[in-house]
C-alpha positions, 0 to 999 in steps of 0.5 A: 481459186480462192485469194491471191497467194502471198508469204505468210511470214510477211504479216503478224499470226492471225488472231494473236492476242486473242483466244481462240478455239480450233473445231475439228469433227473426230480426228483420223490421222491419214484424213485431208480434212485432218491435214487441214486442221493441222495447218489451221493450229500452225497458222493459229498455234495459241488456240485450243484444239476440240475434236470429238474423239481421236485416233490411236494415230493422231500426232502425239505432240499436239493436244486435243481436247476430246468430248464426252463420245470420246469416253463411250463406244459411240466413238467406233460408230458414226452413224450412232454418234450423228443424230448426237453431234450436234448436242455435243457441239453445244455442250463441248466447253464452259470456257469463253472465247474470242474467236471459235473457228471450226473444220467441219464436215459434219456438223462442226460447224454447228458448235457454239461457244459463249454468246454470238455478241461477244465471239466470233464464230468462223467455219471452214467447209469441207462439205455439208454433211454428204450422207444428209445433204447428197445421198446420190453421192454418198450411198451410206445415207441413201437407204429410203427408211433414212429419208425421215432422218435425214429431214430432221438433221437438215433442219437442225443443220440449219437451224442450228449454224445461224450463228457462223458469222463467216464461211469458207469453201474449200473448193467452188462444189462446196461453195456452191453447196453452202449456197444451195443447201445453207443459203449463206455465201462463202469464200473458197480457200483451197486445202494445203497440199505438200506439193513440194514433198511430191515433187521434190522425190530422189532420183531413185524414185523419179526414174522409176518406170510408170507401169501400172494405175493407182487408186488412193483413198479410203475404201468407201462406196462413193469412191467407187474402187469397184469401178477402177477394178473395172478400169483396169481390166478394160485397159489391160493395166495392172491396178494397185488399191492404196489406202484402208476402209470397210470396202476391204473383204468386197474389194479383194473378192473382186480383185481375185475375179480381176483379168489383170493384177490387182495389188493392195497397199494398205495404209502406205506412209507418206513416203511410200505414197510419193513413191506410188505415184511417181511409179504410176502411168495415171492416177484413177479418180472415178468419183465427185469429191469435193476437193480432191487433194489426191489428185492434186499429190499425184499431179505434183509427181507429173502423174496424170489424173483420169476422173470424173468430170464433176465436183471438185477435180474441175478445179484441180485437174485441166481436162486434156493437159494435165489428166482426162475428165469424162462424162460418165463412169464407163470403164471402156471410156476410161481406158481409152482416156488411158492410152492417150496419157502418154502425149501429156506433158509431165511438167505442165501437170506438176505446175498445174499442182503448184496452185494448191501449195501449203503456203498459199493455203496458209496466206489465204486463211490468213488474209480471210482471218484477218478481215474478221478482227 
């Protein structure tokens, strides 16, 4: 589970004195890799922060340094701007640093400052790119014509992060991904998740009535919203989609057929997320993340967790005390999982999120920080 917590507070800020660059890929303002890259400049706040463009919504009060894409309509088209990145991680800044430590999930990882003698380059991993690495997982590098692609932006990933001095996880799926697909080592470090934001909800939102199942996440095919459509008919159980994504129109089609009320929540605040969760019987997860920090707010609401016994929930979520993890996409084992989620203790769910605290986060990158200097 990555390194031992401790208080931050306790130790001096990591990397003071030094310059340091703060690497993120393109900045959408509701992404867990975005809260991970906000924790990161807390822990770091002297460091200069690159992304390759920004949101509308990203926070007002923090500066960020955008590339040249951000000034091109590549920007509204990732698959256009992928063969691209790599190039743009190579020729985002003149300035020299001390310390360059990038959030990547593409090719972050890849960018180079100054000369590998004299700047330490760090990554944090929230996966090798999925669609180049792990099409099988994530259909939207699947089609066979983007085989050749795919070929050659593997060997430019490669190729071209043999500078990274050091890695990080953030869960053992993406470690062992590292290994399998990079050949380099890397030290797991779990995201930050709000835990005590999720738990620590009004009266008024804790006596809530649980009555219906909840998915959350961006609307994308490996999320498999489809799938929980299905779910919920088999359990009989009313659904409620939260989040936004390009699987929309498809999802509403289904969800008109739906033999059970299907009701969308588009982009809910925060406030309204805790909110779902505390008024839901479990939380739907039939998909391989490679963390899953959605699993882990729900569990801190003592909301069960029903997905997929692989990628990152084995890690998160405790099959058969804190939620259920099955073996195969099936929606009529999904809802037989479902109707045992009553003999679930609420607490041990809600401790079992503990492990997965902003603080902890925060002293792990600390402590792996400051064995780089």
């Amino acid at each position: 589970m990555g390194l031992v917590p401790s208080t931050p507070d306790a130790a001096p800020r990591p990397l003071a004195g030094r310059s340091v660059a703060l690497i993120h890929e393109w900045f959408e303002a509701a992404g867990g890799s975005e809260q991970v890259f906000l924790n990161m400049a807390e822990l770091v706040p002297h460091a200069d922060r690159f992304v390759l463009w920004k949101d509308e919504d990203a926070p007002a009060d923090r500066e960020f340094h955008e590339s040249w894409m951000a000034k091109t309509p590549l920007r509204r088209s990732k698959a256009l701007a992928l063969p691209l990145m790599p190039l743009t991680w190579r020729t985002l800044t003149r300035k020299k640093y001390d310390y360059v430590i990038s959030s990547s999930h593409a090719f972050a990882h890849t960018v180079k400052i100054g000369d590998p003698e004299q700047t330490r380059h760090l990554s944090y991993v929230h996966s090798p790119a999925r669609y180049v690495w792990i099409p099988e997982l994530d259909q939207r590098g699947a089609n066979p014509m983007l085989a050749p692609m795919r070929a050659m932006l593997q060997a430019g990933d490669k190729r071209l992060s043999r500078h990274v001095h050091s890695y990080a996880a953030n869960s053992r799926e993406v470690q062992a991904r590292i290994r399998r697909f990079w050949g380099r080592d890397a030290r797991v470090i779990n995201p930050p998740v709000d835990v005590d934001y999720f738990t620590d909800a009004p009266p008024e939102v804790r006596d809530q009535d649980r009555r219906y199942l909840l998915g959350v996440g961006r609307w994308i095919p490996y999320k498999n919203f489809d799938l929980m459509i299905e779910i919920a008919a088999a359990a009989r159980l009313p659904l409620v989609i939260a989040g936004g994504g390009p699987e929309e129109e498809h999802l509403r089609r289904l969800a008109a057929r739906a033999d059970v009320p299907v009701e969308f929540e588009m982009r809910p605040t925060k406030e309204r997320l805790r909110e779902l969760y505390w008024g839901a019987l479990a939380l739907l997860y039939p998909a391989v993340e490679d963390f899953g920090m959605i699993a882990v707010e729900a569990q801190a609401c003592g909301t069960p967790v029903v997905g997929w016994a692989r990628g990152g929930l084995l890690e998160t979520v405790v099959s058969e005390e804190t939620g259920f993890l099955l073996d195969a996409p099936d929606p009529t084992a999904y809802a037989d999982a479902i109707r045992r989620v009553s003999r679930l203790s609420a607490e041990a769910t809600v401790v079992n999120a503990q492990r997965f605290t902003t603080q902890a986060f925060q002293a792990n990158m600390a402590a792996w920080l400051a064995e780089q200097e």
